[in-house]
N, C-alpha and C positions, 0 to 999 in steps of 0.2 A: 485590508491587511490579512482577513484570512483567507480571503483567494492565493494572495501571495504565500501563507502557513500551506496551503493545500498544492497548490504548481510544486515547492521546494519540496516537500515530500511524498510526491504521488508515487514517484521509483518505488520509493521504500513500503509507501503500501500496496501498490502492486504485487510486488515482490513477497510480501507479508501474508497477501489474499491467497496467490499462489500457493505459498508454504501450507496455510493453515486448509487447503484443497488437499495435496497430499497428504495429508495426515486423515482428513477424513473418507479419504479413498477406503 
């Protein structure tokens, strides 16, 4: 079950990691 919490939201922490990359630039 949390493999499956972690697959559905990997976009969004990607995307998350990203953001929080730019900001520490």
């Amino acid at each position: 079950m949390k493999s499956y919490f972690v697959e559905q939201n990997w976009d969004l922490t990607v995307q998350s990691v990203a953001y929080l990359k730019t900001l520490n630039v």
